[in-house]
TORFIZA-341524 format. One line per field, with one value per residue: x, y, z of N, C-alpha, C in turn; residue in three letters. Coordinates in nm, 2 decimals, padded with zeros to 4 digits. Atoms other than C-alpha are relative to their C-alpha. Layout:
BEGIN
n_u = c(X,...)
n_v = c(Y,...)
n_w = c(Z,...)
ca_u = c(X,...)
ca_v = c(Y,...)
ca_w = c(Z,...)
c_u = c(X,...)
c_v = c(Y,...)
c_w = c(Z,...)
residuo = c(ALA,...)
This chain:
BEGIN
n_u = c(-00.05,00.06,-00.12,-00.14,00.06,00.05,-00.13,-00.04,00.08,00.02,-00.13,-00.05,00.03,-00.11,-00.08,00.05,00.01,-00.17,-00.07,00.12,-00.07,-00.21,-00.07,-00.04,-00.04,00.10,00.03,-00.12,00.05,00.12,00.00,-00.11,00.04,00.09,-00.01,-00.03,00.12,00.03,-00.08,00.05)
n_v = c(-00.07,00.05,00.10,-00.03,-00.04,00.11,00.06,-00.13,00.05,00.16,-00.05,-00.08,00.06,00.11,-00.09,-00.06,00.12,00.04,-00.07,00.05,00.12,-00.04,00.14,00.01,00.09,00.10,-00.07,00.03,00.15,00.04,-00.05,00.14,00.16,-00.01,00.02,00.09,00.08,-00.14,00.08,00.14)
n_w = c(-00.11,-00.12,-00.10,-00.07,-00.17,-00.13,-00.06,-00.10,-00.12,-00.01,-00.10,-00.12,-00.04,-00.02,-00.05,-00.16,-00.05,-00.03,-00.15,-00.08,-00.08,-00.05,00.02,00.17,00.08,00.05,00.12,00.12,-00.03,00.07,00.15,00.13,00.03,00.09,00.13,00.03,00.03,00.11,00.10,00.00)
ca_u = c(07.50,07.26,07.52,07.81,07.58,07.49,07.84,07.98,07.72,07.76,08.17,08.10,07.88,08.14,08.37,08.17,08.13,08.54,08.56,08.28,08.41,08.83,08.85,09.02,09.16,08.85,08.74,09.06,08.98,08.62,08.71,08.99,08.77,08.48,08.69,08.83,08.48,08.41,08.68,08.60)
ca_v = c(22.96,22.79,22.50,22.67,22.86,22.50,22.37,22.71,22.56,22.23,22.32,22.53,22.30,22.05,22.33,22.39,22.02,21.96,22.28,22.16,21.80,21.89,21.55,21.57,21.26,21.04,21.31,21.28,20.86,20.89,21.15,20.89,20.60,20.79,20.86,20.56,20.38,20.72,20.55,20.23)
ca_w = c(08.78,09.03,09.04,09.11,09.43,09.54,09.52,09.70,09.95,09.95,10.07,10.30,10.43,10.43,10.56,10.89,10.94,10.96,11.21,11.42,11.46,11.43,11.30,10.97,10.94,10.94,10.69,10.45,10.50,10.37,10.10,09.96,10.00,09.82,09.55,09.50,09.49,09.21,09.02,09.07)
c_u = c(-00.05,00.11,00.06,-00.05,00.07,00.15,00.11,-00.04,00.03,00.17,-00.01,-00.06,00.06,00.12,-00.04,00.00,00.15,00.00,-00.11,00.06,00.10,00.02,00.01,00.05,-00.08,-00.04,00.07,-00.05,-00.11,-00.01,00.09,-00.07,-00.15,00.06,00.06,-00.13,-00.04,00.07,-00.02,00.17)
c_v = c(-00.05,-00.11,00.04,00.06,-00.14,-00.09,00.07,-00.06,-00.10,00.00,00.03,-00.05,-00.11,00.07,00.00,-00.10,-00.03,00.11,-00.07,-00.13,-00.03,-00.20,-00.06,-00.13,-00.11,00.09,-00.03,-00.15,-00.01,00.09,-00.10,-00.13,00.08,00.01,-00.11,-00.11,00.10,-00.05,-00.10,-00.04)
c_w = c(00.13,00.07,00.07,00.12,00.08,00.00,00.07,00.16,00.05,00.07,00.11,00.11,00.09,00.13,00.19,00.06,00.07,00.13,00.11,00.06,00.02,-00.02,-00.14,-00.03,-00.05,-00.12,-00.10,-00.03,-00.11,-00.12,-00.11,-00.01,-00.10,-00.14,-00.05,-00.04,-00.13,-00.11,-00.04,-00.01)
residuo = c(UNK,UNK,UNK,UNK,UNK,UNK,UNK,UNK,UNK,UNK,UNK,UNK,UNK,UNK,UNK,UNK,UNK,UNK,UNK,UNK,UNK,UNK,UNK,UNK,UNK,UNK,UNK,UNK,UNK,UNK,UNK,UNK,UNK,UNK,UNK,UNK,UNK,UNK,UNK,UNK)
């Protein structure tokens, strides 16, 4: 149950970051290039 807190957190984290800098598309960018390196 601790995970699922710290990945609650870990979103919302993320969450406040995107409103804060309103610049989703570098964000979108470095989520598709992280998972594409996650894949390999």
């Amino acid at each position: 149950m601790k995970t699922r807190k710290y990945d609650q957190f870990l979103c919302l984290s993320v969450s406040l970051i995107l409103i804060m800098d309103h610049d989703l598309e570098t964000f979108l960018r470095t989520a598709l290039g992280f998972k594409s390196l996650s894949v390999g």
